[in-house]
PASEBA-1860 file (N, C-alpha, C; in nm, 3 decimals):
! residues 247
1> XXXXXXXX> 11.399/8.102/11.642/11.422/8.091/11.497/11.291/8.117/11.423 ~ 11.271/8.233/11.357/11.165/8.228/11.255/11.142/8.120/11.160 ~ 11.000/8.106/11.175/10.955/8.007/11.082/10.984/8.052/10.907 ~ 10.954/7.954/10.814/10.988/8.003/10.713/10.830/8.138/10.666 ~ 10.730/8.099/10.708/10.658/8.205/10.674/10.647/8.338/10.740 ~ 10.704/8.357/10.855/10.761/8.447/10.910/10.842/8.563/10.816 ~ 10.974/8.460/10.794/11.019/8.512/10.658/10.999/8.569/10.589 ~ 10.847/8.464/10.499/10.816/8.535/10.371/10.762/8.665/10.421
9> XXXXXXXX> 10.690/8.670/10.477/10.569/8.797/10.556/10.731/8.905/10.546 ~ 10.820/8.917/10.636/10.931/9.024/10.599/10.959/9.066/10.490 ~ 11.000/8.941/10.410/11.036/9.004/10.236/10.911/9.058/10.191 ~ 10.787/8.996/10.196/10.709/9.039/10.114/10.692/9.171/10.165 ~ 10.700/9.181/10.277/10.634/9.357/10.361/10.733/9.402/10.317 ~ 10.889/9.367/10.356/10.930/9.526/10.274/10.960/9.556/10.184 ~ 10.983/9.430/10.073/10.981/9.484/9.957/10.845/9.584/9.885 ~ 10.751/9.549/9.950/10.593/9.612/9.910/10.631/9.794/10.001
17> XXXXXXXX> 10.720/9.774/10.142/10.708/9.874/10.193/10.816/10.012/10.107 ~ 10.916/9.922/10.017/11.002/10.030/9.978/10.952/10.049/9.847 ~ 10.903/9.982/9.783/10.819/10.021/9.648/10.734/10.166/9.749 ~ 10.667/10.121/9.799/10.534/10.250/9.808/10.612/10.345/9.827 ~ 10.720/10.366/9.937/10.788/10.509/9.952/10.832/10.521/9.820 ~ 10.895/10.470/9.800/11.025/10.507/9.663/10.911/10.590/9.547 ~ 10.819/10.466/9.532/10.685/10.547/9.433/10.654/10.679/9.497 ~ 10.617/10.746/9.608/10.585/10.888/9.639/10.673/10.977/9.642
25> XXXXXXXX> 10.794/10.953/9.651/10.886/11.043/9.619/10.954/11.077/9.491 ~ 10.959/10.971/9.369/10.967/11.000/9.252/10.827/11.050/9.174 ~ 10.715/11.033/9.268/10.613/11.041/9.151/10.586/11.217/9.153 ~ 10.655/11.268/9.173/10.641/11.404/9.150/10.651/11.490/9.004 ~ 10.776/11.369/8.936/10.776/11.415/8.823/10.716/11.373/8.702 ~ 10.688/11.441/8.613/10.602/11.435/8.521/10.657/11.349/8.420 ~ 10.647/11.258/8.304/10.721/11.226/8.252/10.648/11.182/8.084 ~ 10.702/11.227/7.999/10.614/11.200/7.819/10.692/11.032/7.801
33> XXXXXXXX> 10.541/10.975/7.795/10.591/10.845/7.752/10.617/10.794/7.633 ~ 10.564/10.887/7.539/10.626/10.899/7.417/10.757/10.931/7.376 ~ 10.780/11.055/7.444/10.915/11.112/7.445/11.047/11.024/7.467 ~ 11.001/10.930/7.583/11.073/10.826/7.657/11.101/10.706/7.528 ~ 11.022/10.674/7.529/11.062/10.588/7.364/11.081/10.608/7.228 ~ 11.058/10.775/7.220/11.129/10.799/7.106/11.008/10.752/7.002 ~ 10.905/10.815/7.059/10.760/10.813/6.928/10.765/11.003/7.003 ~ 10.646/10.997/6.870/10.596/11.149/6.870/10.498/11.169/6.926
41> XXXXXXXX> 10.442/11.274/7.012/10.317/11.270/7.091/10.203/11.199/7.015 ~ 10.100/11.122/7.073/9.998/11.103/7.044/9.854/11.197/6.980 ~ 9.855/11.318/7.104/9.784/11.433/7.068/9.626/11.368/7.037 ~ 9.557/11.323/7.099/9.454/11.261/7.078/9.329/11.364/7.157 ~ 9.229/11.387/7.080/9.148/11.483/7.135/9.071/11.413/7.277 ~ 9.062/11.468/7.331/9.039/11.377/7.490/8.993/11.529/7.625 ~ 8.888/11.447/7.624/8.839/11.587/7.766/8.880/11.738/7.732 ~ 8.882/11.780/7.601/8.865/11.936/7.571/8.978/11.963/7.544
49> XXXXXXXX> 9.093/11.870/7.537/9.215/11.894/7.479/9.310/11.804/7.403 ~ 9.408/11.761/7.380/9.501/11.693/7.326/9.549/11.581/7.438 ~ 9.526/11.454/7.418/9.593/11.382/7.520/9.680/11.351/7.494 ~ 9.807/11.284/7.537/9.939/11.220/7.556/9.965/11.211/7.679 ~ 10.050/11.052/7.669/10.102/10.986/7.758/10.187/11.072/7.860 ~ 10.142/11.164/7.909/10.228/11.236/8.019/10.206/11.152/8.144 ~ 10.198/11.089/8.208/10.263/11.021/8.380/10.324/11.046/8.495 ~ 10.269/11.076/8.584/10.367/11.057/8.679/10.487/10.924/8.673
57> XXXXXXXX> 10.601/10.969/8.750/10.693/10.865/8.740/10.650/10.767/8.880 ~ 10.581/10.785/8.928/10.505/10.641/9.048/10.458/10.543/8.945 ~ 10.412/10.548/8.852/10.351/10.494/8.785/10.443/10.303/8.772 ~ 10.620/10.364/8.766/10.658/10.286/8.730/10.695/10.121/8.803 ~ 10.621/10.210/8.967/10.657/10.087/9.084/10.521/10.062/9.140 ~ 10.382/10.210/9.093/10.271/10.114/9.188/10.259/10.016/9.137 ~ 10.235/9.973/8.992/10.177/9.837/8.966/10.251/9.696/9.031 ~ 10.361/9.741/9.070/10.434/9.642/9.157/10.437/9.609/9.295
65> XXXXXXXX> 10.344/9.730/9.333/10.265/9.745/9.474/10.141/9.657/9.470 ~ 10.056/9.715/9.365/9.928/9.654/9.382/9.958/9.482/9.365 ~ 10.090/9.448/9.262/10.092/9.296/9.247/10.104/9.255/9.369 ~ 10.175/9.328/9.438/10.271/9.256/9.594/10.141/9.226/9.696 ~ 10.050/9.309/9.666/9.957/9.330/9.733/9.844/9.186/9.726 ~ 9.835/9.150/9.622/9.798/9.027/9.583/9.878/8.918/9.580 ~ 9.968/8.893/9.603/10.035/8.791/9.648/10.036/8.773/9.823 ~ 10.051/8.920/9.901/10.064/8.880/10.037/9.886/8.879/10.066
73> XXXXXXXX> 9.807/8.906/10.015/9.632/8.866/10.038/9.644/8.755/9.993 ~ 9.703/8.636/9.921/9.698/8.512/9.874/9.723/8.429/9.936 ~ 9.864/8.444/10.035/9.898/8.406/10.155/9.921/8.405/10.288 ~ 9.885/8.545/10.293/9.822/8.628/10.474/9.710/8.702/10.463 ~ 9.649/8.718/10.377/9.493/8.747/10.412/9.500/8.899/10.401 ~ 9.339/8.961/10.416/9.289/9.064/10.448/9.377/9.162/10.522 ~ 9.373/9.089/10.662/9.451/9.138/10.773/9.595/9.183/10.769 ~ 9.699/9.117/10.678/9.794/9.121/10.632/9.828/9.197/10.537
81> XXXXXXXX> 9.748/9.243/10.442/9.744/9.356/10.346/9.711/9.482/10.418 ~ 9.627/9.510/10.507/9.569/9.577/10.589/9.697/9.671/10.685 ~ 9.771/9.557/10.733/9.849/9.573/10.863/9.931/9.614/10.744 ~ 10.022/9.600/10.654/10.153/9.663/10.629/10.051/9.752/10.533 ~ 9.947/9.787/10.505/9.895/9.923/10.475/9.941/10.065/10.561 ~ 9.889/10.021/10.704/9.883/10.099/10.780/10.016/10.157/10.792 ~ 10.100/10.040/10.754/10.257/10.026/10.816/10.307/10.117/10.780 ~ 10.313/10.100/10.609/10.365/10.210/10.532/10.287/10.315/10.512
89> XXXXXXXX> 10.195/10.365/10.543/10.180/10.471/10.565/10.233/10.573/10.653 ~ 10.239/10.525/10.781/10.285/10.577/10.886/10.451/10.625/10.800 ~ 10.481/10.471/10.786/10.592/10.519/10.749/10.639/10.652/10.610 ~ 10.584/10.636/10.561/10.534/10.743/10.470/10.548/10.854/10.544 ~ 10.499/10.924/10.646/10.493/11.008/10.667/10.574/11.045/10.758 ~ 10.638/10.903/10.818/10.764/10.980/10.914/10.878/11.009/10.742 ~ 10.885/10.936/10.657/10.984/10.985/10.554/10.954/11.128/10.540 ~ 10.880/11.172/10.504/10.843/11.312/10.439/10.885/11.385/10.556
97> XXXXXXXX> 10.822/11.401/10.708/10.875/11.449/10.829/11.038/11.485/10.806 ~ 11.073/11.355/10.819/11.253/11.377/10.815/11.297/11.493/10.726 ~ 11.239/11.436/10.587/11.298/11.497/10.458/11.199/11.658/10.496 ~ 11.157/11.741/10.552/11.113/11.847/10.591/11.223/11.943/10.648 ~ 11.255/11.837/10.747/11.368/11.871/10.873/11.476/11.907/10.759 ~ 11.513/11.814/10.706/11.659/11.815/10.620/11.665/11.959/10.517 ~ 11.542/12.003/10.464/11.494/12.096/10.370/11.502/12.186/10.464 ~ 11.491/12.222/10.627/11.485/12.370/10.694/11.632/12.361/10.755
105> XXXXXXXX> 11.703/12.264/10.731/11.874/12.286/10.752/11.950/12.396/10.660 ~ 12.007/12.513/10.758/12.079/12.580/10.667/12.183/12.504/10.604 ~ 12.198/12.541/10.479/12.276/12.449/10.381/12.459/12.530/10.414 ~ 12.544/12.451/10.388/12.634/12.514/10.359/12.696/12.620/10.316 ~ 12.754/12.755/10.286/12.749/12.849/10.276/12.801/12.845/10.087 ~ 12.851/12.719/10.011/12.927/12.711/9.942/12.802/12.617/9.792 ~ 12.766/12.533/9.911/12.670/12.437/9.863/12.551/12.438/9.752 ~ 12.438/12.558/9.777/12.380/12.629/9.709/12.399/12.643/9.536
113> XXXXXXXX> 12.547/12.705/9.547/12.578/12.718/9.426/12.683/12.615/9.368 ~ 12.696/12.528/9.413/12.789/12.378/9.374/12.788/12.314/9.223 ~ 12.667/12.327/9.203/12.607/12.284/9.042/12.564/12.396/8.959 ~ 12.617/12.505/8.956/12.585/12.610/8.870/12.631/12.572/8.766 ~ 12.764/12.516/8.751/12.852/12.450/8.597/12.742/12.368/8.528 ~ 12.665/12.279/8.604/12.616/12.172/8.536/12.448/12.198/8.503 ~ 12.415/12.364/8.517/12.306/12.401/8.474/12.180/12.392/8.642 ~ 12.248/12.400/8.752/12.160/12.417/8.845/12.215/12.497/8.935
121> XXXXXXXX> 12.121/12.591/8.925/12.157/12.750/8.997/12.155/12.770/9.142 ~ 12.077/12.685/9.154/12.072/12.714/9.329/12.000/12.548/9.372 ~ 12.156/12.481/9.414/12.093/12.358/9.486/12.004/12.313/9.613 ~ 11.948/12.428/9.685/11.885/12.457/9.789/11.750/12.452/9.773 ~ 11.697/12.553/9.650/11.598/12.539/9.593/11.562/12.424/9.512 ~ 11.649/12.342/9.466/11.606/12.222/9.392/11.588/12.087/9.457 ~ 11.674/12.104/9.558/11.637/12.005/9.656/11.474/12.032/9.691 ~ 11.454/12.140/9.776/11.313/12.174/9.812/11.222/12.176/9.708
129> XXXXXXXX> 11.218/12.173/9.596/11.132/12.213/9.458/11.117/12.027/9.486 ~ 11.219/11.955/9.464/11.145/11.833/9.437/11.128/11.748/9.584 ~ 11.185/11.750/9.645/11.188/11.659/9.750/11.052/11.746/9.888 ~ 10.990/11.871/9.852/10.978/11.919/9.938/10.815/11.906/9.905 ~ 10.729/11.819/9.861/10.594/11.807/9.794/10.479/11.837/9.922 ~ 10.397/11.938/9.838/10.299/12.008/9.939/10.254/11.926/9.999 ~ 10.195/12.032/10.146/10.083/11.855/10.209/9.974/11.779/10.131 ~ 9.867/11.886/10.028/9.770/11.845/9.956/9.885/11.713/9.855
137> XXXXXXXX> 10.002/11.757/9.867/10.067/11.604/9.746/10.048/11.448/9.848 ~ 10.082/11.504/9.972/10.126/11.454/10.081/9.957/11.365/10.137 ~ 9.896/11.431/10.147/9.733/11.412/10.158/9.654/11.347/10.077 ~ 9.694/11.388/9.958/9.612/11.304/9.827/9.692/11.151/9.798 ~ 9.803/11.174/9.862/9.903/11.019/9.839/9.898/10.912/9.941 ~ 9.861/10.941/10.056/9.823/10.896/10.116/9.706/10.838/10.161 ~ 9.558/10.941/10.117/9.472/10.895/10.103/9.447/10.749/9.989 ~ 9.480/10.802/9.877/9.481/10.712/9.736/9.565/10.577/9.758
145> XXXXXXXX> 9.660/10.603/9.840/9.698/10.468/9.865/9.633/10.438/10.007 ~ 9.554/10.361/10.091/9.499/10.393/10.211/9.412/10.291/10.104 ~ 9.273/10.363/10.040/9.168/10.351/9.949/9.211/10.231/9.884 ~ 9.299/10.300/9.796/9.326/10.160/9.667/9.387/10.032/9.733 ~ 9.436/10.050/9.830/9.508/9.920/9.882/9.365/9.849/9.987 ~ 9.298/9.912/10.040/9.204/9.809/10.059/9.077/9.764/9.976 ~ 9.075/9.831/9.879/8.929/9.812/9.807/9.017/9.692/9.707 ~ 9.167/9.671/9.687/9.216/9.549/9.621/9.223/9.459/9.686
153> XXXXXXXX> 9.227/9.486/9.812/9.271/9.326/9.938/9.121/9.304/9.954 ~ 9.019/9.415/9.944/8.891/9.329/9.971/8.811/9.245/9.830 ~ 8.840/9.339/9.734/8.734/9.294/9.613/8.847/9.160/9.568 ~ 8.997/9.128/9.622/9.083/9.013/9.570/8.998/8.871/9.651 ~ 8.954/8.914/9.809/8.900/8.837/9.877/8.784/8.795/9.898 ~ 8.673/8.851/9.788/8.560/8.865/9.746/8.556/8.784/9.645 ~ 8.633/8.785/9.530/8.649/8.722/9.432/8.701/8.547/9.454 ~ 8.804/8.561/9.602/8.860/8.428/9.623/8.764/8.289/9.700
161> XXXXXXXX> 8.660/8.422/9.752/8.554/8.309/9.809/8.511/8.238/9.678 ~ 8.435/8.315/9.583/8.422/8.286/9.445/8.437/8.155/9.418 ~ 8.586/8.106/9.373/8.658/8.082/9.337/8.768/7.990/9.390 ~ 8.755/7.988/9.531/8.854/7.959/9.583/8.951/7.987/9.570 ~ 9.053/7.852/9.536/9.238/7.926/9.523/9.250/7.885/9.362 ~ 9.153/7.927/9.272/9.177/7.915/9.138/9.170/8.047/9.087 ~ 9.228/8.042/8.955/9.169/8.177/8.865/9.232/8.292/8.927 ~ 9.377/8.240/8.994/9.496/8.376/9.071/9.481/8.494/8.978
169> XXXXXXXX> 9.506/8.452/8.821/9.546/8.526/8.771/9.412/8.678/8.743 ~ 9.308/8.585/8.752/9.169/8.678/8.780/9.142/8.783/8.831 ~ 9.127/8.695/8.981/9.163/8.758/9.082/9.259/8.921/9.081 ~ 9.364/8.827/9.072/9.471/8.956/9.128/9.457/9.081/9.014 ~ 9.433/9.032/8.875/9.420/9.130/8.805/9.250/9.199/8.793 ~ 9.154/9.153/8.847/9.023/9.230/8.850/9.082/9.364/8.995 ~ 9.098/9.272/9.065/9.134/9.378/9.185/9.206/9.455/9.206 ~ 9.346/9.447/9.137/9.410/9.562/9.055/9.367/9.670/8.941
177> XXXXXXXX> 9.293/9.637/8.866/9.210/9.723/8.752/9.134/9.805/8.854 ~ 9.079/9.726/8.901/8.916/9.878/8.973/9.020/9.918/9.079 ~ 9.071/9.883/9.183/9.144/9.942/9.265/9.188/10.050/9.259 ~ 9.325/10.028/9.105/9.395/10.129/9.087/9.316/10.244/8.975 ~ 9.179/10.200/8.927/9.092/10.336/8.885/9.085/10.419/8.950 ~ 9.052/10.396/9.055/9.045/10.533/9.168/9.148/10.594/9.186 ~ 9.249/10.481/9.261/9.359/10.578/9.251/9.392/10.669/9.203 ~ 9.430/10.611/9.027/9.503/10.732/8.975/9.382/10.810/8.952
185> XXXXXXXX> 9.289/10.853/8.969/9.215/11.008/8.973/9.249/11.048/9.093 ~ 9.188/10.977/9.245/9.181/11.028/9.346/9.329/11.108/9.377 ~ 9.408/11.059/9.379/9.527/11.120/9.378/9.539/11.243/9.346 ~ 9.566/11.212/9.247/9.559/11.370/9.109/9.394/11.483/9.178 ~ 9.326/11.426/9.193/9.240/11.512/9.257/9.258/11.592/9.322 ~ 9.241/11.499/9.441/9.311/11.534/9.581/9.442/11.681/9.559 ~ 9.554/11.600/9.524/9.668/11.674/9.537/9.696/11.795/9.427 ~ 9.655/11.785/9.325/9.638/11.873/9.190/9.503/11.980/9.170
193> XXXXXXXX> 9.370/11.916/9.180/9.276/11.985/9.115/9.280/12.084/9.300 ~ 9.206/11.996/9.368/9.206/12.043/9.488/9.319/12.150/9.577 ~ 9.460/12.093/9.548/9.539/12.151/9.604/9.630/12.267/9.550 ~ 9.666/12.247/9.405/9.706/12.303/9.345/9.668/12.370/9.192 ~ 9.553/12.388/9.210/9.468/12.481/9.111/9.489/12.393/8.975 ~ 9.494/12.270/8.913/9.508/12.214/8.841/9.370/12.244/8.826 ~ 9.325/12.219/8.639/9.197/12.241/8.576/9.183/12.052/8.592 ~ 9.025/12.069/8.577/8.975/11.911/8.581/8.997/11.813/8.467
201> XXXXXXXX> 9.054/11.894/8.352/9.067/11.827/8.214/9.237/11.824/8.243 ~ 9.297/11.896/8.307/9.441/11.822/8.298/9.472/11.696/8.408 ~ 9.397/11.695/8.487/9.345/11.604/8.613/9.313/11.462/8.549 ~ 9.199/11.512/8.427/9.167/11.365/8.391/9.265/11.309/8.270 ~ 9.309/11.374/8.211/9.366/11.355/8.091/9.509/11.271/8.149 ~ 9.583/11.332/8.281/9.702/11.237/8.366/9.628/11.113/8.366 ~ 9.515/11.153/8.460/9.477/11.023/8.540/9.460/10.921/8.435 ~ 9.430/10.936/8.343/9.367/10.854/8.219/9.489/10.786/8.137
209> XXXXXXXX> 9.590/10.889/8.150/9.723/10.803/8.094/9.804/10.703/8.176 ~ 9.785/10.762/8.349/9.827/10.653/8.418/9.743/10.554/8.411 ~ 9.635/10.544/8.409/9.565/10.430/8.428/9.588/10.330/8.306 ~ 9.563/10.380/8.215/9.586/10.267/8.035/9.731/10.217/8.074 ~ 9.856/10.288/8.130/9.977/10.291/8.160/9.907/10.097/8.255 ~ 9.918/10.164/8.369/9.867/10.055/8.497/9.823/9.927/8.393 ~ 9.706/9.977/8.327/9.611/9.829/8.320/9.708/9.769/8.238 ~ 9.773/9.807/8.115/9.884/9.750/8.044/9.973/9.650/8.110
217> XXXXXXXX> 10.044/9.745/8.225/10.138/9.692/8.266/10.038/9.543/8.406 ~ 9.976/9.585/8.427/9.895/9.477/8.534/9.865/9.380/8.427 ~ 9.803/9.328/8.313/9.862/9.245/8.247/9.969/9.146/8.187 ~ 10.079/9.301/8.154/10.186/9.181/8.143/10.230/9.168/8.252 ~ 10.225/9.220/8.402/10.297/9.146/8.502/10.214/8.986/8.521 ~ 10.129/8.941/8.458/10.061/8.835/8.538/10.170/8.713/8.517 ~ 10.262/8.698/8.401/10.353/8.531/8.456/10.441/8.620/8.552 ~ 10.516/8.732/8.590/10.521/8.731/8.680/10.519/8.704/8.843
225> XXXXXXXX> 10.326/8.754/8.825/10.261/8.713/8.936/10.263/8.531/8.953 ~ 10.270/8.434/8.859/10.249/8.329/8.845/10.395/8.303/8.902 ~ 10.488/8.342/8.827/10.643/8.324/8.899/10.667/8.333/9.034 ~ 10.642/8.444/9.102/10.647/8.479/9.263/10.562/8.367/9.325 ~ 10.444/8.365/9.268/10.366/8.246/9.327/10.444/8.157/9.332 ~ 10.465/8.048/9.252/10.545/7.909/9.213/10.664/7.922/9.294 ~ 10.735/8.024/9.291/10.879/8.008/9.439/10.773/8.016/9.543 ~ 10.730/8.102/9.586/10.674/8.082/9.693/10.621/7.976/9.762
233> XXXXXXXX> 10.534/7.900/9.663/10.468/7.756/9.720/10.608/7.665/9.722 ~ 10.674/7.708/9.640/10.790/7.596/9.650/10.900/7.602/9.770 ~ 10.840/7.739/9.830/10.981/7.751/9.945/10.889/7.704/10.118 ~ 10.739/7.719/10.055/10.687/7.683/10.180/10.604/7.529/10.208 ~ 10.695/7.433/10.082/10.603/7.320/10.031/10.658/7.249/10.174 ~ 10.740/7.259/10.242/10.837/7.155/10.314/10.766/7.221/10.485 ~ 10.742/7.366/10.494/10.727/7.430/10.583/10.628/7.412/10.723 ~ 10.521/7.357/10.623/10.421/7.283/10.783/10.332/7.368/10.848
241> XXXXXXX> 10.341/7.474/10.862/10.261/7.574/10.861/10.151/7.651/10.777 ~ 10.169/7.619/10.666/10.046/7.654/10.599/10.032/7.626/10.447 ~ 9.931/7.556/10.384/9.950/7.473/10.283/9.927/7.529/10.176 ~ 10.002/7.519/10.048/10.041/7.520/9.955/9.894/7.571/9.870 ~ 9.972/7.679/9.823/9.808/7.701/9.737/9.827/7.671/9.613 ~ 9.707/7.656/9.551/9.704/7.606/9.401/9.670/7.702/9.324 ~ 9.723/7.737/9.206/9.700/7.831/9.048/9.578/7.802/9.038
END
C-alpha cells in the first residue's frame, strides 16, 4: 500500500509531467494577446520595432510548471524536481518520436482532402505544419526546459536555507522570475534565431512579451500556490512520514 506521500509525489509528477508536454506541443502557435481580449495592439517602440503582446501559446501552462515545480522542491527536494525533470524530458521526446512516426504514415487516400469545406486544403500537410516542429524547436525546448527547471529548484533551495520554511511565497516566486528569464529567450533563441532564421529583434520582442506575460501571471498564481500548499499539509498532517511545513 503506498504511503500517502508516495501519492502526493504521483499527482504532483504527473500533473507537472502533462503540463510540460501539453505546453510543447501547443506552444507552436503564435498568439496576439491583445487580439484575444479584444484591445487594440499595443505597438510600443521596443528593440527597433513595434512591440505587442504576441506569445507563444506554452505560455499558458509553463507558469503552472514552474509553480508545480515549487511546490514538489518544498516537499521532495532538489532531487525530486531534478528526477521528474529528467523524466519528462525523456518523455518529451519519446512524444515527438511517436508523433514523427504518425506524420510518415501514408494517410488515407480520401483523408487529405476531408476538410476542404471547412477551409483546410490538405489535412496531411496541416497535421505536419503543426504537430511536426523542427528539431532546432525540439532542441531549444528541451534545452530551456532542462536549464529553467533546475536553476528554479536550485536558486528555490538557496533561498530556503535563507529562510527556512518561511517566506513560500518569496521563494517560489524569486525562483520563478529569474528561472523563467532565460527561458523565454533561450528557447526562442535556440529554436527561432538559431534555427529558423528569425531576426534578433523579433526573438527579443516574443521573448519579452512572454516573460511580462509569466511574471504577471507568477504573481497572481501565488494564493494559489498558498492553496495547493494548505491541502497538501492538510492531507499529510495525519501521515507520519514527513512533517508539515509551515507558510
Amino acid at each position: 500500500m503506498r504511503s500517502k506521500r508516495q501519492k502526493l509525489f504521483l499527482v504532483l509528477g504527473g500533473f507537472f509531467i502533462i503540463n510540460a508536454i501539453v505546453a510543447e506541443f501547443i506552444g507552436v502557435k503564435i498568439f496576439s494577446l491583445e487580439a484575444t481580449l479584444g484591445l487594440e495592439q499595443f505597438n510600443i517602440p521596443l528593440f527597433g520595432s513595434l512591440f505587442s503582446f504576441n506569445l507563444t501559446a506554452g505560455v499558458l501552462l509553463w507558469p503552472v510548471v514552474f509553480i508545480m515545480t515549487d511546490i514538489i522542491n518544498e516537499h521532495f527536494g532538489v532531487k525530486g524536481v531534478k528526477f521528474l525533470s529528467w523524466l519528462t524530458a525523456v518523455l518529451i521526446v519519446y512524444a515527438f518520436f511517436m508523433v514523427f512516426i504518425a506524420i510518415s504514415l501514408v494517410p488515407a487516400s480520401w483523408w487529405p482532402g476531408s476538410q476542404i469545406d471547412n477551409g483546410v486544403p490538405d489535412m496531411q500537410l496541416a497535421f505536419k505544419s503543426i504537430f511536426g516542429q523542427g528539431l532546432w524547436i525540439i532542441v531549444g525546448s528541451l534545452i530551456s526546459f532542462l536549464v529553467g527547471q533546475i536553476m528554479d529548484a536550485v536558486i528555490f533551495q538557496k533561498l530556503k536555507a535563507i529562510y527556512s520554511h518561511k517566506m513560500l511565497w518569496f521563494r517560489a516566486t524569486v525562483s520563478t522570475l529569474i528561472s523563467q528569464l532565460i527561458d523565454s529567450y533561450l528557447v526562442l533563441f535556440i529554436a527561432f534565431y538559431i534555427g529558423n532564421n528569425w531576426s534578433l529583434q523579433k526573438v527579443l520582442s516574443i521573448g519579452t512579451g512572454n516573460y511580462i506575460y509569466k511574471f504577471i501571471i507568477a504573481l497572481a498564481m501565488i494564493p494559489v500556490l498558498y492553496l495547493v500548499h494548505h491541502l497538501i499539509n492538510n492531507y499529510l498532517k495525519n501521515d507520519g512520514e514527513e512533517n508539515v511545513i509551515s507558510d
